[in-house]
C-alpha atoms as an extended CHARMM CRD file, in Angstrom:
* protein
*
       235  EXT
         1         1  UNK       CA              0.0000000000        0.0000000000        0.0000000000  PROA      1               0.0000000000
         2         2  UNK       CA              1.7440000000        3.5620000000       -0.9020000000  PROA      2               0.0000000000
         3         3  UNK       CA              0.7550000000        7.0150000000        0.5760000000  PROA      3               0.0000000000
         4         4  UNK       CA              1.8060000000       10.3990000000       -0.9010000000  PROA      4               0.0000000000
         5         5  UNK       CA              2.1120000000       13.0230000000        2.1690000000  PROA      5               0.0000000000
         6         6  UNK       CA              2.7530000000       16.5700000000        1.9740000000  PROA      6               0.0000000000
         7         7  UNK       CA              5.3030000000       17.9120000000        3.9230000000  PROA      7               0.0000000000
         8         8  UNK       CA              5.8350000000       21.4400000000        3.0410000000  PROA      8               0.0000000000
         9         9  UNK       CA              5.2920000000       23.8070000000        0.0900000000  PROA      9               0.0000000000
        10        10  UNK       CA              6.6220000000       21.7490000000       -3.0700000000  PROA      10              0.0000000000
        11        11  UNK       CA              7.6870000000       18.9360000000       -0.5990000000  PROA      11              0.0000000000
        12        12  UNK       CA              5.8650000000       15.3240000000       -0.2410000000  PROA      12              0.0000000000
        13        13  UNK       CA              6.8460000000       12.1910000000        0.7820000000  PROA      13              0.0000000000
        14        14  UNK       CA              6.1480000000        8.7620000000       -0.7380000000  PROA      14              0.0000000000
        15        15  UNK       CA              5.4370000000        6.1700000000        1.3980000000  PROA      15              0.0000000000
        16        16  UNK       CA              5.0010000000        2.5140000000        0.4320000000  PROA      16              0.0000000000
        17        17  UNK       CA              4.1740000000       -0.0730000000        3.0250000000  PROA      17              0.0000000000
        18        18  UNK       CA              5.7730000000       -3.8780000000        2.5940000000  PROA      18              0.0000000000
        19        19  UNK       CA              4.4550000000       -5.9860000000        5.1700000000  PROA      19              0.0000000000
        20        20  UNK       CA              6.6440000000       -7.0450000000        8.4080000000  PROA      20              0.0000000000
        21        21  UNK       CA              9.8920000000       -8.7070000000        7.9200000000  PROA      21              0.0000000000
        22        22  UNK       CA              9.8260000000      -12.2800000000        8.2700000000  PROA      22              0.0000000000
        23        23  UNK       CA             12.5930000000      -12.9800000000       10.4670000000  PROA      23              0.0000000000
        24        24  UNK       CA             12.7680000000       -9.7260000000       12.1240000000  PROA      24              0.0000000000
        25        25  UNK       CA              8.9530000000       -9.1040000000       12.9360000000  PROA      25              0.0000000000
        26        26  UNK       CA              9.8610000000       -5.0570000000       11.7660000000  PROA      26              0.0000000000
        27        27  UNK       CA              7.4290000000       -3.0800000000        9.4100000000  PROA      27              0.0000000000
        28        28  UNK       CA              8.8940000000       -2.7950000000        5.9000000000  PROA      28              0.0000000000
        29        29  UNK       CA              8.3130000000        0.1250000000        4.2770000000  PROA      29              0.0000000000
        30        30  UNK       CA             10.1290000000        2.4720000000        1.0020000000  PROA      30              0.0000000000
        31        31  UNK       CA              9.7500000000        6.3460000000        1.8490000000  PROA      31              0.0000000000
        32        32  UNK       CA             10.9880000000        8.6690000000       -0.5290000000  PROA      32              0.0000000000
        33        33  UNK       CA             11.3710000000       12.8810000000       -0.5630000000  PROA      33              0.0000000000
        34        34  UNK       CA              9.8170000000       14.4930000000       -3.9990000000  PROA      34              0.0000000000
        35        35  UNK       CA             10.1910000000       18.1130000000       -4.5740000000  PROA      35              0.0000000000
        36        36  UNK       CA              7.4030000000       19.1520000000       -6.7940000000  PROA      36              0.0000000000
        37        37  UNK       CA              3.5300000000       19.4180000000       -7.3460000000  PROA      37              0.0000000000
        38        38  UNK       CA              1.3060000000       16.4310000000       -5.8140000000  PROA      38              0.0000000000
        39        39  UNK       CA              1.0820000000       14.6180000000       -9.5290000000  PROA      39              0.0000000000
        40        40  UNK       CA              5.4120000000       14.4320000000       -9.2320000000  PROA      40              0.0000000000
        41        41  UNK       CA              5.0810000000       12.5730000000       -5.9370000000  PROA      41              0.0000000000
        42        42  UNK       CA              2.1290000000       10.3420000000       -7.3950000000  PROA      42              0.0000000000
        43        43  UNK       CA              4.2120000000        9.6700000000      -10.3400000000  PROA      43              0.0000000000
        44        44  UNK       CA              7.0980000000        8.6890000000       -8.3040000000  PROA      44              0.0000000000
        45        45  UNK       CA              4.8810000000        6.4140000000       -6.2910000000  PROA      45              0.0000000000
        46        46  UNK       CA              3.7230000000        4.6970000000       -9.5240000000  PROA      46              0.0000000000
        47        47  UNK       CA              7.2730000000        4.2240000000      -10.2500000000  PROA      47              0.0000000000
        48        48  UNK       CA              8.2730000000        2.2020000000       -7.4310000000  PROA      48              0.0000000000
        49        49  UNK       CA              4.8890000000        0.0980000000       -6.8140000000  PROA      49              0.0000000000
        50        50  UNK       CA              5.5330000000       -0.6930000000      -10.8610000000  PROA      50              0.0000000000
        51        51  UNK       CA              9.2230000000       -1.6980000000       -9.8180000000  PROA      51              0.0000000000
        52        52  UNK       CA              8.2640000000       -3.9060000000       -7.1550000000  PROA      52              0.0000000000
        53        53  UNK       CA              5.7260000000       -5.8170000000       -9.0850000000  PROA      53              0.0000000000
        54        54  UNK       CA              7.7640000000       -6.8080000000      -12.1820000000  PROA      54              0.0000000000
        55        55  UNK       CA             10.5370000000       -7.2700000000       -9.5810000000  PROA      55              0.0000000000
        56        56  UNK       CA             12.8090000000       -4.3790000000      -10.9200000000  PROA      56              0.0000000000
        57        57  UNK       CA             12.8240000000       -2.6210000000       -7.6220000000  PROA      57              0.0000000000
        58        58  UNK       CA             16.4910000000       -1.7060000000       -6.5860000000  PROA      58              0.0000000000
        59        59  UNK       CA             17.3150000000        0.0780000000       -3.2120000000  PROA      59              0.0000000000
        60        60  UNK       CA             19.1950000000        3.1560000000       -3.7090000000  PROA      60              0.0000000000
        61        61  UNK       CA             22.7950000000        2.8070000000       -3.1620000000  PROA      61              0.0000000000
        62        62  UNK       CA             26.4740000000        4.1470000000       -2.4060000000  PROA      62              0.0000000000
        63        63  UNK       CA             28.2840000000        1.5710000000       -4.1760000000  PROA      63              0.0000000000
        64        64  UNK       CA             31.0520000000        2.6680000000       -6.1950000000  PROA      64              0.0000000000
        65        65  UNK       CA             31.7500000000        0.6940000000       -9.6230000000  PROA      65              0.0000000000
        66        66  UNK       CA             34.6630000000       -0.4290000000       -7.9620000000  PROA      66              0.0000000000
        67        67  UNK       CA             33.6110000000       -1.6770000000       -4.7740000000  PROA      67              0.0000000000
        68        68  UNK       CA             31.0360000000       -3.3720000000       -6.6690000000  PROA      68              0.0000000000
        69        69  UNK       CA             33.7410000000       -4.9480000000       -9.1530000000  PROA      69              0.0000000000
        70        70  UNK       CA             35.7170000000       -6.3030000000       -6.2200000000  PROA      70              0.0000000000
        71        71  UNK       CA             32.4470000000       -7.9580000000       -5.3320000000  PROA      71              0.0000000000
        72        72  UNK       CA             31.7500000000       -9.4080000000       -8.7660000000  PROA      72              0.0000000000
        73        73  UNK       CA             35.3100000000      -10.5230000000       -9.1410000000  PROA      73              0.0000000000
        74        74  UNK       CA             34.5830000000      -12.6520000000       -5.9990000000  PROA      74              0.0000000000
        75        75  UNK       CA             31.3920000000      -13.9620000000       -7.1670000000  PROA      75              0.0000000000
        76        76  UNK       CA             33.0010000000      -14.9670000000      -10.5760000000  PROA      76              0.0000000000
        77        77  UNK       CA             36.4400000000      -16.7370000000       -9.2290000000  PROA      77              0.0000000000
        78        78  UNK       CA             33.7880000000      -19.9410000000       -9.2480000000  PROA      78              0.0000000000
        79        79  UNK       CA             32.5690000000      -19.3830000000      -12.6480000000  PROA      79              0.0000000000
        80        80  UNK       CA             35.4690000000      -19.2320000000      -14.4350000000  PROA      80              0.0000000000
        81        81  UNK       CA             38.6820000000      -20.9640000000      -15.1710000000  PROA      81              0.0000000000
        82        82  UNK       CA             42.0670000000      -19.4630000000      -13.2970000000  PROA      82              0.0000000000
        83        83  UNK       CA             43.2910000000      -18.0430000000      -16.5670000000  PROA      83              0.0000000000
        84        84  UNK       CA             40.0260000000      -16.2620000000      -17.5760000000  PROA      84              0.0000000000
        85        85  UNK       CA             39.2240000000      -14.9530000000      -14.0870000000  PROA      85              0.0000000000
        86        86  UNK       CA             42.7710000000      -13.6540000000      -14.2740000000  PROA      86              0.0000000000
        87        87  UNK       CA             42.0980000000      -12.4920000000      -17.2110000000  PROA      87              0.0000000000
        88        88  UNK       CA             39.0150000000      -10.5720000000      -16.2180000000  PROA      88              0.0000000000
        89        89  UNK       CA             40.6480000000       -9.1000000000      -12.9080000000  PROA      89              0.0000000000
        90        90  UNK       CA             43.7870000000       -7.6600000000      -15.1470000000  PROA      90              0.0000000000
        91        91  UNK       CA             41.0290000000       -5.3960000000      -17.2810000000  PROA      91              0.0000000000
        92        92  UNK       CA             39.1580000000       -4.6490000000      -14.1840000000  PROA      92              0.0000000000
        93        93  UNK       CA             42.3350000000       -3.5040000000      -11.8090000000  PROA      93              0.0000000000
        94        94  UNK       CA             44.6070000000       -1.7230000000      -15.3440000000  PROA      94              0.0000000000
        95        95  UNK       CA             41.7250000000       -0.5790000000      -16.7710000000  PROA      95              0.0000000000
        96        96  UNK       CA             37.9510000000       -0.1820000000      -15.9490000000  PROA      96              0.0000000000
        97        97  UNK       CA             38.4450000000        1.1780000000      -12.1000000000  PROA      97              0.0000000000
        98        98  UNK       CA             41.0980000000        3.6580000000      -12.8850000000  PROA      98              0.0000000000
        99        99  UNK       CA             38.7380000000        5.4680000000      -15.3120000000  PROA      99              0.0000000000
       100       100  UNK       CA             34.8590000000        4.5730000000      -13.8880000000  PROA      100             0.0000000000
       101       101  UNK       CA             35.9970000000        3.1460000000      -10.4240000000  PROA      101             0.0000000000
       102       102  UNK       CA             34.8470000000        6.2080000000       -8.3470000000  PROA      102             0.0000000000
       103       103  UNK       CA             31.3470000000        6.4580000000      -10.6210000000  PROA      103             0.0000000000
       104       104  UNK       CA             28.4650000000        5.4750000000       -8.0390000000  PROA      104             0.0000000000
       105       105  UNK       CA             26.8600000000        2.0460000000       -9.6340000000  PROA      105             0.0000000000
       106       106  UNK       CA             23.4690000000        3.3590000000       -9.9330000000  PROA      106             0.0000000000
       107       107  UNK       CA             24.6460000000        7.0240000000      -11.6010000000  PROA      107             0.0000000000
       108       108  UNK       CA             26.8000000000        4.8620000000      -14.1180000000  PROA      108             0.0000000000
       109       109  UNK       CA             25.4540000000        6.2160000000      -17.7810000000  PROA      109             0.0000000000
       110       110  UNK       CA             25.7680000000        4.7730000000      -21.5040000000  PROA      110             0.0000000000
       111       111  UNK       CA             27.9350000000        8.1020000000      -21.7830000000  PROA      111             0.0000000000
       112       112  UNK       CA             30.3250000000        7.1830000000      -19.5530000000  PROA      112             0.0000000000
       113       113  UNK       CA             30.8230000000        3.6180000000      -21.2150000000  PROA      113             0.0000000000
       114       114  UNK       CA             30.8490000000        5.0260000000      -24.2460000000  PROA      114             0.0000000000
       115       115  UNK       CA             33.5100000000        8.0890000000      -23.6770000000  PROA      115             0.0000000000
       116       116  UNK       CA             36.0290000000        5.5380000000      -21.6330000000  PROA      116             0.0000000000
       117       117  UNK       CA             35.8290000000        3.4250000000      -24.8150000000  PROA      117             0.0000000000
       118       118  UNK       CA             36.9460000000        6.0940000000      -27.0610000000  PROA      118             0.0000000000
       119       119  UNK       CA             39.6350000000        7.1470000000      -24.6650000000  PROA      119             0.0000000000
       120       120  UNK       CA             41.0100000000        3.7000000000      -24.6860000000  PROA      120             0.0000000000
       121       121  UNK       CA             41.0760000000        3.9040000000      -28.3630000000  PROA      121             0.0000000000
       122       122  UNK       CA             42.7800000000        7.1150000000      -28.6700000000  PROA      122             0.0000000000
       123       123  UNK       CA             45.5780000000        6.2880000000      -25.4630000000  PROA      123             0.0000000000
       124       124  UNK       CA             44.4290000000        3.3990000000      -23.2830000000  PROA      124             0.0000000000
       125       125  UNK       CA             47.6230000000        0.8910000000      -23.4190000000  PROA      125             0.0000000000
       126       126  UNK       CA             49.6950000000        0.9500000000      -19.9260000000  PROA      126             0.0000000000
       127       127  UNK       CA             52.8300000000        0.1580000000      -21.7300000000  PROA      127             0.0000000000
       128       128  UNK       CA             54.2370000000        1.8660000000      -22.8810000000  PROA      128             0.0000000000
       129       129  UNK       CA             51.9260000000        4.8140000000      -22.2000000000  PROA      129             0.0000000000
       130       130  UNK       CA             49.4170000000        7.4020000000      -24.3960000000  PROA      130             0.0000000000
       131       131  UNK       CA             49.5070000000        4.9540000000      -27.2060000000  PROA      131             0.0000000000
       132       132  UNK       CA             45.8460000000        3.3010000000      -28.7710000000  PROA      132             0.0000000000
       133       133  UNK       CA             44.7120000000        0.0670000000      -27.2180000000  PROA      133             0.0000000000
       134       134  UNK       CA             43.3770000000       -2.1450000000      -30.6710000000  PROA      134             0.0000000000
       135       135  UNK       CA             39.3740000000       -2.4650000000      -31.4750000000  PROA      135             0.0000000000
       136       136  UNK       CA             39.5710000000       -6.1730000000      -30.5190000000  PROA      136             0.0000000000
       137       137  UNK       CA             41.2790000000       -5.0870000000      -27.1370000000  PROA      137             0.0000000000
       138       138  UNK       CA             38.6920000000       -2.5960000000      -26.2670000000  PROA      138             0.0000000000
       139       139  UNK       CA             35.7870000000       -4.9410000000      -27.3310000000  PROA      139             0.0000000000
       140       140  UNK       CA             37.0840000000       -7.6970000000      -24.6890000000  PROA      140             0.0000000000
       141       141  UNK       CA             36.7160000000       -4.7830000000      -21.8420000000  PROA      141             0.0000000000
       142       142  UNK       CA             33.4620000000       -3.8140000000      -23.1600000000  PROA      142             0.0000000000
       143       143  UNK       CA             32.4620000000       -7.7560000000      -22.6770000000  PROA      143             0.0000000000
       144       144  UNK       CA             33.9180000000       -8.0080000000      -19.1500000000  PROA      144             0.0000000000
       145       145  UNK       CA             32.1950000000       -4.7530000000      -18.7070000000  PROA      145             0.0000000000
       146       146  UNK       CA             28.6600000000       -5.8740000000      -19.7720000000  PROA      146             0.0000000000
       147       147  UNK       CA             28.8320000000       -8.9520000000      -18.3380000000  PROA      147             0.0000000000
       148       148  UNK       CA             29.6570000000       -7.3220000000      -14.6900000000  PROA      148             0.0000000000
       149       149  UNK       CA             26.3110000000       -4.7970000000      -15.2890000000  PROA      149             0.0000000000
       150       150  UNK       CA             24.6100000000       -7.5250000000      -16.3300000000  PROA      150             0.0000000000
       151       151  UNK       CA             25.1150000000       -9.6040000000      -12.9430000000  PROA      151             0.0000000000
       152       152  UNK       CA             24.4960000000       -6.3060000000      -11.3720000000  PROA      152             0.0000000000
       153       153  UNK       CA             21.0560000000       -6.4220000000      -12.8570000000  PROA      153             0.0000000000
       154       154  UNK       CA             19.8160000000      -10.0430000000      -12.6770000000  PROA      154             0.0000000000
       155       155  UNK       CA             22.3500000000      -11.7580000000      -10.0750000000  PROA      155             0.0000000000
       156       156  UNK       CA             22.7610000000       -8.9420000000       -7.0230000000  PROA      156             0.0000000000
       157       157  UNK       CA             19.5090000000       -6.8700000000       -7.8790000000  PROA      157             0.0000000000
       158       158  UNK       CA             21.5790000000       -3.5730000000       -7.2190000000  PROA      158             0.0000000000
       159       159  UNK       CA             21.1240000000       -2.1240000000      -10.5490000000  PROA      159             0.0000000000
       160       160  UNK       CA             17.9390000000       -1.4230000000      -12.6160000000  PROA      160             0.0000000000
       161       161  UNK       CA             18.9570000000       -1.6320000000      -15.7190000000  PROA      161             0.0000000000
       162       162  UNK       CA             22.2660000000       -2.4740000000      -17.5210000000  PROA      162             0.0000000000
       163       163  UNK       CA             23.9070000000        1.1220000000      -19.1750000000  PROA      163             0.0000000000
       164       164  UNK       CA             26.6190000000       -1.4860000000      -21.7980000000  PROA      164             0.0000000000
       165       165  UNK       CA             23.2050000000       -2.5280000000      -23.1630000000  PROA      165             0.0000000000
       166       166  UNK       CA             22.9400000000        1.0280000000      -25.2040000000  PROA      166             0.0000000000
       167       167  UNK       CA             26.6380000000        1.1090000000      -25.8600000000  PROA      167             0.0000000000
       168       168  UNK       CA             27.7850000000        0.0750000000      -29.2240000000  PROA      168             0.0000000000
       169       169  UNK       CA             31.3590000000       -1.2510000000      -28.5090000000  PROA      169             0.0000000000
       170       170  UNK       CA             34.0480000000       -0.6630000000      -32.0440000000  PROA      170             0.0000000000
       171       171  UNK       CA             34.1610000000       -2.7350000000      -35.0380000000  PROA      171             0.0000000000
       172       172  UNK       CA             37.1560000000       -4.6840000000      -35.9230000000  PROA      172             0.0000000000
       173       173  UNK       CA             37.9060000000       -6.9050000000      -38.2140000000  PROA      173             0.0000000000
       174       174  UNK       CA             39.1210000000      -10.2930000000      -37.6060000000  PROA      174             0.0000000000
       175       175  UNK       CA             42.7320000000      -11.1100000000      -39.1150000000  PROA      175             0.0000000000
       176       176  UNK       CA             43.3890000000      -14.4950000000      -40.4070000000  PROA      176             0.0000000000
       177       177  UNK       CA             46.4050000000      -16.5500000000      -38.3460000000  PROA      177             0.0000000000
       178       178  UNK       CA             49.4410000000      -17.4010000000      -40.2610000000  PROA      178             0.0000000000
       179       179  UNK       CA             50.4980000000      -20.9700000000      -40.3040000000  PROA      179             0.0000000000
       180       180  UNK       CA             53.4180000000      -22.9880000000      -40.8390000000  PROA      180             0.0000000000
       181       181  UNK       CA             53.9210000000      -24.7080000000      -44.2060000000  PROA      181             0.0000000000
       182       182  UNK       CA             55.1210000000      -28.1830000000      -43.5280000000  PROA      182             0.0000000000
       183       183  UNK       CA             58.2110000000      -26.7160000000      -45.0540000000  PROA      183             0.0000000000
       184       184  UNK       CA             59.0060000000      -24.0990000000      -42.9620000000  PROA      184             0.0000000000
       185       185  UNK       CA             57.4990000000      -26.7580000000      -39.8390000000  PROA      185             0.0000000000
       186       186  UNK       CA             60.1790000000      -29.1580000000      -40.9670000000  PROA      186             0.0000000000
       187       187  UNK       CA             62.9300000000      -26.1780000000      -40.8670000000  PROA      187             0.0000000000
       188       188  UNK       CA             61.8530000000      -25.1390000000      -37.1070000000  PROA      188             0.0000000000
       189       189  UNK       CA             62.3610000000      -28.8580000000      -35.9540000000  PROA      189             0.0000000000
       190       190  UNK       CA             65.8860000000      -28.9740000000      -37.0490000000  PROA      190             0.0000000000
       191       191  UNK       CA             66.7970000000      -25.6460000000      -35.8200000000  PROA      191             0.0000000000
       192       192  UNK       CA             64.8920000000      -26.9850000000      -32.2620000000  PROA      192             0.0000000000
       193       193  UNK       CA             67.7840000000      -29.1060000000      -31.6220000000  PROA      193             0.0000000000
       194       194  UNK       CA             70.2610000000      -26.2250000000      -29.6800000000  PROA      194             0.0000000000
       195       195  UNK       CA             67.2380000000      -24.5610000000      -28.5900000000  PROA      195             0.0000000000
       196       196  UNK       CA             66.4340000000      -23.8980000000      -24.5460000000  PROA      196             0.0000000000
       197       197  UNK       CA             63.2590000000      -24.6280000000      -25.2000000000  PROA      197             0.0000000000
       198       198  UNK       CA             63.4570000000      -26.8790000000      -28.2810000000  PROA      198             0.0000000000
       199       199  UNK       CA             61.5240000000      -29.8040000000      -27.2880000000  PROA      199             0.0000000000
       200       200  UNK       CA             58.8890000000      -27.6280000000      -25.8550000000  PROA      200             0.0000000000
       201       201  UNK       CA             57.9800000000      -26.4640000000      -29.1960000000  PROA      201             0.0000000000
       202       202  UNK       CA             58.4840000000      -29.7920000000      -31.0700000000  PROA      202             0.0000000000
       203       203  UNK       CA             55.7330000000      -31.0300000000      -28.2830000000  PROA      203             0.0000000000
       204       204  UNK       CA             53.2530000000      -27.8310000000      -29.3920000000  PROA      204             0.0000000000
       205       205  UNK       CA             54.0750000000      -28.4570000000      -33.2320000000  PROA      205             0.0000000000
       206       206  UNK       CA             53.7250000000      -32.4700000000      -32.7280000000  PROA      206             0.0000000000
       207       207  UNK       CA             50.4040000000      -32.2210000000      -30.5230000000  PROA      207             0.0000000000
       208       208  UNK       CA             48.9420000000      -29.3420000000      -30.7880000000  PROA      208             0.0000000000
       209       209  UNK       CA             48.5620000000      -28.2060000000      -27.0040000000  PROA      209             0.0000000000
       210       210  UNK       CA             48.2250000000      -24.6700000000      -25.7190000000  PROA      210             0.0000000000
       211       211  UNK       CA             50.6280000000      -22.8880000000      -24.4540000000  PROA      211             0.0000000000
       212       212  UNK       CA             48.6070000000      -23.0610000000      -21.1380000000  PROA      212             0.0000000000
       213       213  UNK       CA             48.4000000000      -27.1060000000      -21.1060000000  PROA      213             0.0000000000
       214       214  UNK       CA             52.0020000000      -27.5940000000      -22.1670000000  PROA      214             0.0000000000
       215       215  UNK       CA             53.5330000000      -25.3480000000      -19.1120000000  PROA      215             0.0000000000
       216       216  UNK       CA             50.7160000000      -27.2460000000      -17.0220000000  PROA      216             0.0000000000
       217       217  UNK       CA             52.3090000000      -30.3910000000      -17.4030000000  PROA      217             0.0000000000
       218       218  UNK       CA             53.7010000000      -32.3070000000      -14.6290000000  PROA      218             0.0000000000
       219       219  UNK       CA             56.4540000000      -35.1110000000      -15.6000000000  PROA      219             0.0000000000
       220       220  UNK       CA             54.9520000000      -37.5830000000      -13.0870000000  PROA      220             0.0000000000
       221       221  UNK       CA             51.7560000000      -37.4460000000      -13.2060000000  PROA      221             0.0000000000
       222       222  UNK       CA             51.0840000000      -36.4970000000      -17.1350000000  PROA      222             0.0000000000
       223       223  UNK       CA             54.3840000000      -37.8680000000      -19.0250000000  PROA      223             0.0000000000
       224       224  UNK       CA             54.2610000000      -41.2620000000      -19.5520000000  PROA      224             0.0000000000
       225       225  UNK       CA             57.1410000000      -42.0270000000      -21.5430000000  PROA      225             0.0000000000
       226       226  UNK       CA             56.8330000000      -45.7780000000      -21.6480000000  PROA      226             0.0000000000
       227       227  UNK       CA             53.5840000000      -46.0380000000      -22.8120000000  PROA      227             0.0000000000
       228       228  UNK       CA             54.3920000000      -42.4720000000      -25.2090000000  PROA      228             0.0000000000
       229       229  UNK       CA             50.8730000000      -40.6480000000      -23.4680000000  PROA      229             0.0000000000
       230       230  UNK       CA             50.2850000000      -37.3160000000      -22.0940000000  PROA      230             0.0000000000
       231       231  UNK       CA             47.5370000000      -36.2740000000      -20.2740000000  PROA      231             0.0000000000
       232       232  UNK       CA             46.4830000000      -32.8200000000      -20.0740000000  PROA      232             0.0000000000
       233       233  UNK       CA             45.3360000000      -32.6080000000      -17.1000000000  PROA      233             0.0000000000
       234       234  UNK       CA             45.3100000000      -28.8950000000      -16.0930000000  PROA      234             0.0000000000
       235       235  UNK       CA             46.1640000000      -25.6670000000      -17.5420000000  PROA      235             0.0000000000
């Protein structure tokens, strides 16, 4: 049940009643200042009752961007592999929260997306510094950016609506990978011989492993040299 009470000239108050609080026993209730004519404060209180019945409702909020990244970070170290989570927590900490960090969550706006974008085009890259990050760079921060507002929206309920959704991120076009001839294969295995490293490449060029799964490889548990097997067994 709401209420709309005046409380001086151009000053009401919207009141909504929620019930009692299950495990507390204490009276639930939204009250909000409006500064305006009656109609504002009815409108407002149309607002929230709409909120709360399509389940939109969000409380308002002090949470910085980047308290609430340190939060999502948390919630994602479960979700994701090690190398993507580390991944996601390098664009977070180098780049998102030194630009939007101190932006409150709920005042976040598409322009703000959209401007730290562009500046990460024109100068974003750490190292060296002032020089362009590439399209497909800034793309992956706008998808670890989106996905973050998006949890904020449907997973902790502390954001209405998600401001990436109205934020084109750049174009780029995707470059096609250069590969080895078998010539040119053949002429890397014989110069592996002297190589530090030679027989980790002949492994990558002879199985085709990551980079991640070869370095993950332990000599006792995933080298059988007997039986000629390796098991990848972790990254």
């Amino acid at each position: 049940m709401g209420h709309v009470n005046q409380r001086g000239r151009d000053r009401w108050e919207v009141r909504v009643e929620l019930g009692r609080d299950p495990l507390t026993g204490k009276r639930k209730r939204i009250i909000r200042q409006v500064n305006g004519t009656k109609r504002d404060a009815q409108a407002k209180l149309a607002e929230i009752v709409r909120s709360l019945e399509t389940g939109e409702y969000t409380e308002p909020s002090k949470l910085t961007l980047s308290e609430y990244l340190d939060r999502w970070l948390a919630h994602m170290r479960g979700q994701l592999a090690p190398s993507a989570h580390g991944r996601y927590t390098a664009i977070v900490e180098l780049h998102i929260k030194p630009r939007l960090g101190a932006v409150l969550l709920q005042k976040l706006q598409p322009a703000h997306i959209i401007d730290v974008e562009a500046f990460w085009l024109r100068e974003g890259r750490i190292r060296p510094p002032g020089r362009p990050l590439s399209a497909k760079t800034v793309v992956n921060h706008h998808i670890v950016l989106h996905k973050a507002l998006h949890d904020a929206v449907r997973v902790f309920r502390v954001l209405r609506s998600n401001p990436a959704d109205s934020v084109t991120p750049p174009r780029w076009e995707k470059r096609t990978v250069a590969r080895l001839t078998l010539d040119e294969a053949l002429r890397l295995i014989d110069a592996l011989e002297a190589h530090p490293y030679g027989w980790a490449i002949y492994v990558l060029l002879y199985t085709g492993l990551r980079a991640g799964e070869l370095l993950g490889l332990r000599w006792r548990e995933d080298v059988d040299l007997v039986r000629r097997q390796i098991a990848v067994q972790q990254q």
